[in-house]
C-alpha positions as CSV (number, residue, x, y, z in Angstrom):
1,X,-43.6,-7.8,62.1
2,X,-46.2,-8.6,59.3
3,X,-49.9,-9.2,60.1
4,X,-50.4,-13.2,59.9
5,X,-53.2,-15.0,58.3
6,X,-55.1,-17.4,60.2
7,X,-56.4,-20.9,58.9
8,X,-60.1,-19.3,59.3
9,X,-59.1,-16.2,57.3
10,X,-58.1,-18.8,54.8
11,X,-61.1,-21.1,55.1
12,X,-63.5,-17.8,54.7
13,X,-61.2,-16.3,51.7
14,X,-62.1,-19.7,50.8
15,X,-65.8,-19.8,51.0
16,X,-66.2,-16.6,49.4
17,X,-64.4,-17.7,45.9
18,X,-66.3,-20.8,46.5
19,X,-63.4,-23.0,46.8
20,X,-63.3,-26.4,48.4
21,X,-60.1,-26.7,49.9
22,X,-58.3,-29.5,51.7
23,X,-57.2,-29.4,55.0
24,X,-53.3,-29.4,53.6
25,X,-54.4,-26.6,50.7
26,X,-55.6,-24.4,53.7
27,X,-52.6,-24.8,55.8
28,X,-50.3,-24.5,52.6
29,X,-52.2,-21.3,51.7
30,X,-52.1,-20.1,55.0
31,X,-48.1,-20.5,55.2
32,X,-47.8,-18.5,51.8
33,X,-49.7,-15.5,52.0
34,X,-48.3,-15.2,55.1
35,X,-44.9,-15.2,53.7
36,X,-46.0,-12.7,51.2
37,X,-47.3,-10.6,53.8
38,X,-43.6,-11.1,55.3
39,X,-42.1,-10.0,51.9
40,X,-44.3,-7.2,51.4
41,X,-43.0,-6.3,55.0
42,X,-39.5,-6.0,54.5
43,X,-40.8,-4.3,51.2
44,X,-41.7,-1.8,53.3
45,X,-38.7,-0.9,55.2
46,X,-36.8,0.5,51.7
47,X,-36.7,3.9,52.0
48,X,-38.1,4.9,48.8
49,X,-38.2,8.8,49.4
50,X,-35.6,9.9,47.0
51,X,-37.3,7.8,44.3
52,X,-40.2,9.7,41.8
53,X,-43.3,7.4,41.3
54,X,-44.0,6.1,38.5
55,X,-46.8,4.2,35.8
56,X,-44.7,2.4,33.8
57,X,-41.3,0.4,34.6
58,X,-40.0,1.5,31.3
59,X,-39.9,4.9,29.8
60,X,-42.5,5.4,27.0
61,X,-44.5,2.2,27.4
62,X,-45.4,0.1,24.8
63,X,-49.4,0.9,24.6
64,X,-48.3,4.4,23.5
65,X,-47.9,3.6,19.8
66,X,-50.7,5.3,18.1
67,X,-53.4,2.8,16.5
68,X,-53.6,2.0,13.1
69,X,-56.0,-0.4,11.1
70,X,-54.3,-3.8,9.7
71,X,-56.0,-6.2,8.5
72,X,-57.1,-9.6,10.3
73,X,-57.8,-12.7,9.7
74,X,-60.9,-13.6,7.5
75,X,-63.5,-15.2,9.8
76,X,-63.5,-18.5,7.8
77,X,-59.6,-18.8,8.1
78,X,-59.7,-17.8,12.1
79,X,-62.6,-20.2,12.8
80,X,-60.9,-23.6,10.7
81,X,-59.1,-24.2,13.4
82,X,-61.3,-24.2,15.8
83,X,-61.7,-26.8,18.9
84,X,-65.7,-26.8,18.3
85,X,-67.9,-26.2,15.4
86,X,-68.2,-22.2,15.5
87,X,-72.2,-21.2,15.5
88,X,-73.3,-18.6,13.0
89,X,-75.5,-16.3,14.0
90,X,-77.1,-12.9,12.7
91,X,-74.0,-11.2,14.4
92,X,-71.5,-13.2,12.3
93,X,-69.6,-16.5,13.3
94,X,-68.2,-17.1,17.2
95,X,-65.8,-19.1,18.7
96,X,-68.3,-22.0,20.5
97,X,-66.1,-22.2,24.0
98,X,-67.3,-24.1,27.3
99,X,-69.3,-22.4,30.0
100,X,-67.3,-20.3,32.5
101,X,-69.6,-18.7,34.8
102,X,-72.3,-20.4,36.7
């Protein structure tokens, strides 16, 4: 039987990533991580002992191509499309994009 998640584990998951959530978001997120934590559960119950771990789903993996220099875009041509007037600055021209972080 999986561990459940309370509505206070939720609220303080909550408070940490500085959400403000609803009471119906908390008791929706409540029921799905505690169905994940059901899934992950019966996950667990496949006997996986005859099966060799691995990195990649696929043999090879695609980031194993060796890297080679193509040319790009010139910066005019990547920045005349863009959503806000791009800054120059002593670095070259940017992308102007909104604020993010705090």
């Amino acid at each position: 039987m999986p561990a459940g998640v309370t509505r206070a584990q939720v609220e303080a998951i909550a408070a940490l990533a500085q959400l403000d959530l609803d009471p119906s978001e908390v008791e929706l997120f409540t029921r799905q991580l505690c169905d994940i934590l059901a899934y992950v559960d019966e996950l667990q119950q496949i006997d996986t002992s005859g099966v060799p771990p691995t990195s990649h789903v696929a043999p090879g993996g695609a980031s194993d191509r060796p890297d080679e220099v193509r040319p790009s875009l010139d910066p005019p041509d990547a920045l005349a499309n863009a959503p806000d007037a791009a800054r120059e600055t002593p670095l070259g021209s940017f992308f102007k994009v909104p604020r993010v972080i705090g």
